[in-house]
C-alpha positions, 0 to 999 in steps of 0.5 A: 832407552825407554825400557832402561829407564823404566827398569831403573825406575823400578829398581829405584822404587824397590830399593826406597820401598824396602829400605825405607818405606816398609820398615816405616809401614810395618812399624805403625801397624800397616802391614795389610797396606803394603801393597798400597805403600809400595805403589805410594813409594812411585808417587813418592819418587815421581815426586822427587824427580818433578822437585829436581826438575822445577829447580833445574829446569824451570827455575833456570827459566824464572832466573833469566827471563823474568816478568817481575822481580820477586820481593815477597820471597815469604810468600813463595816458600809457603808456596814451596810447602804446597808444592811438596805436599802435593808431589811427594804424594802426602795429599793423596795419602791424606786422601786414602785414609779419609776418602776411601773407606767411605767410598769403598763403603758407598761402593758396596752398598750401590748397585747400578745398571742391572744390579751390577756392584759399582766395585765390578761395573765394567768401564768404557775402554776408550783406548778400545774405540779403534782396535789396532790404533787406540791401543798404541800406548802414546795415542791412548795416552794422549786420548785420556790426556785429551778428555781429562783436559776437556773434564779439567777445564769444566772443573776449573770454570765451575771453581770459577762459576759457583760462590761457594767453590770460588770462596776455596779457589780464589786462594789459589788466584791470591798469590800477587808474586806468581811462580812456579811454585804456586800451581800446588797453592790451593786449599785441601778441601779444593783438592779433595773435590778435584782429586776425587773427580779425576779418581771417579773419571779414571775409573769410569773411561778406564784408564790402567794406574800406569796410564794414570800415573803419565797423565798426573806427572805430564800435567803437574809439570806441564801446571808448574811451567805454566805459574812460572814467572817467565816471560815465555810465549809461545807465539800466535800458532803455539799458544793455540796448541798449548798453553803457556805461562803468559796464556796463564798469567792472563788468567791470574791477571788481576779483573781479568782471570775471575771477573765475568761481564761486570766488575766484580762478578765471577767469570774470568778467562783462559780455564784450560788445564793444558790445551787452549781449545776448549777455551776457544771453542767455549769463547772464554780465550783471551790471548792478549799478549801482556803480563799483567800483575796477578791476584784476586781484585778485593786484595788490593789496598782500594777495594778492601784489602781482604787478606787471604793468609800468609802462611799455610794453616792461616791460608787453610783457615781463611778458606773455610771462613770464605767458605762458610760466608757462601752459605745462603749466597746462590751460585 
């Protein structure tokens, strides 16, 4: 069954790539990018099926068992926006053309670990930690799913933690009608920082693109579920298992996901990506079963009202305006 989807897939990648995507490439004069744009395609059609399956899915969720009616539907379809940005893979091309010249110029230049060039320095294979068990597909992918979990929750509270990251992150904790639109609601500059880390770390502990690929699809959806506006628990043992959509509300509640120890300072809880641990380990849990409204405490009318952007480029612009104010401000 599995082999039959696979080569579905496949088959499917190869006809959009040859109908649609080549002709396109061949036409802007990218002929030297064809392989990259073959494997840009699969991005492209992970994307399309994550789409079908937030609307079939997880919306039939947000139709039935809502936490709160949605009244600024304005707000959501900006939302919408982020999401296809993000899953039909345009980031990421964004990011190949802008990042990786540069990198791959840095690349040449550095020389590590016995003049080794960093474009051939061996990586550590952790799925070759237990020959004969970390080998096995499903349990190296879910050791790489673990350790990017561990690394994404450190990312998350550092967005959290430092004035100047905060100042980009906290558009994402701006939305007050929470759905599962709005895991993709972020600024691009935020997302270059983020993408480019987990880039750096699947390079370092070796994971293959196929591997990569599972990881980014599992956790987007698994993301997406989470922004859900559905009152889904997972009860007292799942929700130490796996995160839910309360678990993660509880982290966009207003004063509750961004403020530390005293009002108005950075802090929050529940951080964790997809797994509950690390905030448990780290005491940074809050497993208080309510559904909390959800935004950043300066947006309301009483604390300032600070506006955050109602469209796409006027959100974008407001980041970097945040951003730039951070400038002589410690973390």
């Amino acid at each position: 069954m599995i082999d039959w989807i696979s080569n579905a897939f496949d088959a499917v990648q190869l006809a959009l790539y040859e109908s649609v995507v080549q002709p396109i490439v061949f036409g802007l004069g990218f002929g030297n990018l064809l392989e990259d744009a073959f494997d840009a395609t699969g991005w492209l059609l992970w994307g399309l099926i994550q789409v079908a399956v937030l609307l079939l899915g997880i919306g039939l969720l947000e139709r039935f068992w809502p936490v709160e009616p949605v009244t600024d539907r304005a707000s959501v379809r900006t939302d919408v926006v982020y999401t296809l940005i993000h899953r039909l893979g345009l980031v990421r091309l964004a990011l190949f053309f802008a990042v990786q010249p540069a990198w791959d110029a840095v690349a040449g230049q550095l020389r590590l670990a016995g003049q080794l060039r960093l474009a051939g320095l061996p990586t550590w294979q952790l799925d070759a930690l237990w020959p004969g068990v970390t080998d096995i597909a499903w349990v190296s992918l879910a050791l790489y799913l673990v350790v990017f979990d561990f690394v994404g929750y450190w990312l998350h509270r550092w967005q959290h933690q430092f004035h100047w990251w905060w100042a980009l992150h906290s558009l994402h904790h701006s939305q007050r009608q929470m759905t599962m639109w709005c895991d993709d609601r972020n600024h691009l500059l935020d997302d270059v920082l983020v993408a480019t880390a987990f880039a750096l770390l699947a390079r370092l502990i070796g994971v293959e693109p196929g591997q990569f690929v599972a990881i980014t699809v599992v956790t987007q959806l698994l993301q997406s579920l989470q922004h859900a506006n559905a009152r889904i628990s997972f009860g007292a043992l799942g929700e130490r298992l796996l995160i839910s959509p309360r678990f993660h509300r509880r982290h966009h509640s207003i004063g509750i996901g961004h403020e530390g120890s005293g009002r108005g300072t950075l802090g929050g809880h529940n951080f964790g990506v997809l797994l509950p641990w690390w905030d448990m380990l780290f005491r940074t849990a809050d497993f208080e079963r309510r559904f909390d409204a959800t935004g950043v405490r300066d947006q309301l009318p009483e604390e300032g009202g600070r506006d955050y952007g109602r469209g796409f480029w006027r959100q974008q612009w407001l980041g970097l305006t945040r951003l730039f104010a951070t400038f002589g401000k410690t973390a």
